[in-house]
BASESE-940355 format. One record per atom (N, C-alpha, C, CB): residue in three letters; y, x, z. Coordinates in steps of 0.05 Angstrom, whole numbers, plus 32768, in hexadecimal, padded with zeros to 4 digits. Each point is the difference from the previous one (the first is absolute). Glycine has a CB too. Layout:
ALAYXZ/...
This chain:
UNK82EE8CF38BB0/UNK80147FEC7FFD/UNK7FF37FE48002/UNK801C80207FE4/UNK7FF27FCD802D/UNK7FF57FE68001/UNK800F7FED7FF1/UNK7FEE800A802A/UNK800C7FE67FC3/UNK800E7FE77FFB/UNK7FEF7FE68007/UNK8019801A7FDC/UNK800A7FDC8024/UNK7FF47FDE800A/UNK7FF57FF27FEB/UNK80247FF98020/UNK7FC47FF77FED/UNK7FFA7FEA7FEA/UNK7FFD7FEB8014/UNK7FE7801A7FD8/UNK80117FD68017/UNK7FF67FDF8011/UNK7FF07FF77FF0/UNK80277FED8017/UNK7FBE800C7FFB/UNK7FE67FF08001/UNK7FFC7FEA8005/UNK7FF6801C8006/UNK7FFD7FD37FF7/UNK7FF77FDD8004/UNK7FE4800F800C/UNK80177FD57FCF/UNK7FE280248049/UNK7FE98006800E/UNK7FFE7FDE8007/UNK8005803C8014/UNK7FDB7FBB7FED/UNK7FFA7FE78017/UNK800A7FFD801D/UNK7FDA80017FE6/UNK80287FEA8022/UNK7FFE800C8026/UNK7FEB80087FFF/UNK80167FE3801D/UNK7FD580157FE1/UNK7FE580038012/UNK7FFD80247FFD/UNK7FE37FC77FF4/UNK802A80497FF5/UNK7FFD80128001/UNK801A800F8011/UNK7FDE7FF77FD7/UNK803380068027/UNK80187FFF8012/UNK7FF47FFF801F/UNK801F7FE77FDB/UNK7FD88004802C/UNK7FF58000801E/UNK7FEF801A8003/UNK7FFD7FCA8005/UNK7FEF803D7FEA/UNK7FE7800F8006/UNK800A80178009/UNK7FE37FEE7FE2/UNK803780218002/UNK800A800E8001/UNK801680098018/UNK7FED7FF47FD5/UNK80217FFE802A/UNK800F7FF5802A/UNK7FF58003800F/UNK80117FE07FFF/UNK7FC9801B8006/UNK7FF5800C8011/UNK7FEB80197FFF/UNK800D7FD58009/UNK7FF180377FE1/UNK7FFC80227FFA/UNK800A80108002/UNK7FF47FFA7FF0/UNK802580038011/UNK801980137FF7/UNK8010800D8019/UNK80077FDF7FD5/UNK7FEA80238045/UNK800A7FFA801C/UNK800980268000/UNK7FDA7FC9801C/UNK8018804B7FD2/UNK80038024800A/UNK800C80057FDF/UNK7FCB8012802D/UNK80437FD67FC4/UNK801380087FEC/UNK80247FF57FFD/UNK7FCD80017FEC/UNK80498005801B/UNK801B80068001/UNK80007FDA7FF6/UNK801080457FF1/UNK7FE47FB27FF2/UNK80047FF47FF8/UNK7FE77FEA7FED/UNK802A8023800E/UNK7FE67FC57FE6/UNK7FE87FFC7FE8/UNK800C80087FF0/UNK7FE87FDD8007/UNK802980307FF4/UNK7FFA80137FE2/UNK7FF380148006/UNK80257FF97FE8/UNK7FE080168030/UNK7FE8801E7FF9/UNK7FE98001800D/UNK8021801E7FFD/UNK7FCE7FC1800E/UNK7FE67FFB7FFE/UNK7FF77FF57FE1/UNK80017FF98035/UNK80197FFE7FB8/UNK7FF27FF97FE2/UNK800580127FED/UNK80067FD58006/UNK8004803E8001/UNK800480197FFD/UNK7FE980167FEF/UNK801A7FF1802D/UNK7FDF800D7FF6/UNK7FE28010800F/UNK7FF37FEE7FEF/UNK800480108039/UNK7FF17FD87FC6/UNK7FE87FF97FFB/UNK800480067FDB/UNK7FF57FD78032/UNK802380237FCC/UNK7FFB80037FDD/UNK7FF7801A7FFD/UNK80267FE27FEE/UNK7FDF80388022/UNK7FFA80187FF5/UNK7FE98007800A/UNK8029800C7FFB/UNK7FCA7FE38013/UNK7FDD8003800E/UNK7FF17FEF7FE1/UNK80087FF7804C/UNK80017FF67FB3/UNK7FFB7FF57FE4/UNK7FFB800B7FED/UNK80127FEA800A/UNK8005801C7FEC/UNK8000800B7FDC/UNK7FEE801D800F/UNK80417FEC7FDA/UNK7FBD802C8034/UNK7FF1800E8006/UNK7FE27FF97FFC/UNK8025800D8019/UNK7FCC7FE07FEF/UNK7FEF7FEF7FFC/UNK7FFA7FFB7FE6/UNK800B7FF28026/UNK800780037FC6/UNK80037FF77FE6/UNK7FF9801A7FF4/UNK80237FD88003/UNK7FE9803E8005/UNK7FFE801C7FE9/UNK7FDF800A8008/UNK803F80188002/UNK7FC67FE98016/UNK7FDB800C8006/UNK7FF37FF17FF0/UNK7FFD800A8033/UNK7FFD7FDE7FD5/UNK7FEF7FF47FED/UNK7FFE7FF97FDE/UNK80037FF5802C/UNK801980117FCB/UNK800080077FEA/UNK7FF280207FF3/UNK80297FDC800A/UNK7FDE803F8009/UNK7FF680148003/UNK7FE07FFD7FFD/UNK802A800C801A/UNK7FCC7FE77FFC/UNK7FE080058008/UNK7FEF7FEC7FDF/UNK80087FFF804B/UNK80097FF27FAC/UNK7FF27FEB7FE5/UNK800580197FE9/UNK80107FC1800E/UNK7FFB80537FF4/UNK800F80117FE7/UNK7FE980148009/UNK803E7FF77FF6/UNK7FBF800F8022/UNK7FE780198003/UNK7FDD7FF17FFC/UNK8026801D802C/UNK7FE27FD17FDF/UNK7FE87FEE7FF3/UNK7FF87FFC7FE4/UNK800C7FEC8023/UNK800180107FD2/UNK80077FFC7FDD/UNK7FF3801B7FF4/UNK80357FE58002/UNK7FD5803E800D/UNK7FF9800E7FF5/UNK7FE480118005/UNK802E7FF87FFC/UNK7FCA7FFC8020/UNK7FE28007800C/UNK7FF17FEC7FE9/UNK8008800A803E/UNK7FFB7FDE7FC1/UNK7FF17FF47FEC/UNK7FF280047FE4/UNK80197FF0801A/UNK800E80197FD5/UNK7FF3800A7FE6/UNK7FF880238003/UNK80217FD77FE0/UNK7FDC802B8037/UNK7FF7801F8004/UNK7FDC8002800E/UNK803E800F800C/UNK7FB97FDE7FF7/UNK7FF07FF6800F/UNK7FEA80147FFB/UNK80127FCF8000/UNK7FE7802B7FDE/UNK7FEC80047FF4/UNK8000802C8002/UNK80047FBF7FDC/UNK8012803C8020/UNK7FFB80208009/UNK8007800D8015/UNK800380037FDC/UNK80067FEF803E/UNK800180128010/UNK7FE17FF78010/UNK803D80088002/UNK7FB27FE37FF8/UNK7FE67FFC8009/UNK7FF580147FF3/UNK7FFE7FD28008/UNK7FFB803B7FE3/UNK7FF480137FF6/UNK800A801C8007/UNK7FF57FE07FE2/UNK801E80298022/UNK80068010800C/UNK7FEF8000801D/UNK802A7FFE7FE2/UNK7FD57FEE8036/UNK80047FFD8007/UNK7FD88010800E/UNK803A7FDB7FEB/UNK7FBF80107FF7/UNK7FE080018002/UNK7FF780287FFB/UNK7FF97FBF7FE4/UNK801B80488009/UNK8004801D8004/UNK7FFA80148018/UNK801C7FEE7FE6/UNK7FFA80038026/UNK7FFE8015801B/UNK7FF37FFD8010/UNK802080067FFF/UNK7FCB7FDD8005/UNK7FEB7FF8800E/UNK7FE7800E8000/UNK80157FDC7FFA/UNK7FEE802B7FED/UNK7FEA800E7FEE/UNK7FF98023800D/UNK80147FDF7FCF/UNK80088028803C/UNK7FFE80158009/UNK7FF48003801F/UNK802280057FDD/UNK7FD67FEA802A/UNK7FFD7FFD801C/UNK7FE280077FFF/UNK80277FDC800F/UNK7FD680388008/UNK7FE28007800D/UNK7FF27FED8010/UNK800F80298002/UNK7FDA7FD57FF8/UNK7FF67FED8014/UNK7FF4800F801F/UNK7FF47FE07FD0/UNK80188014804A/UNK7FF880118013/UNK7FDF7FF98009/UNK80388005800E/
């Protein structure tokens, strides 16, 4: 379902957008598109700082583990 809203955009972004928008119906569904290329963007990188967060306080033991299984290795 679509509803209407209305935005205050600049020209200068208006123009840019007027001239990107040439293989989309419209400027709503090139601002559309870009909002949902966006916030997609926004979640990954929220994602990859939350897996980061947990490699970190995990650091100390998945390096020792780590040194574990190194340990098992033959030397050729």
């Amino acid at each position: 379902m679509k509803v209407k809203t209305s935005i205050t955009l600049s020209e200068d972004l208006l123009k840019v957008i007027d001239q990107k928008s040439g293989q989309f119906k419209n400027r709503s569904e090139f601002i559309e598109t870009a909002l949902r290329v966006y916030i997609k963007q926004m979640i990954r990188k929220q994602q990859n700082a939350r897996d980061l967060d947990i490699i970190n306080r995990r650091a100390d033991h998945l390096n020792k583990e780590a040194a574990d299984v190194l340990a098992y290795q033959v030397s050729l």
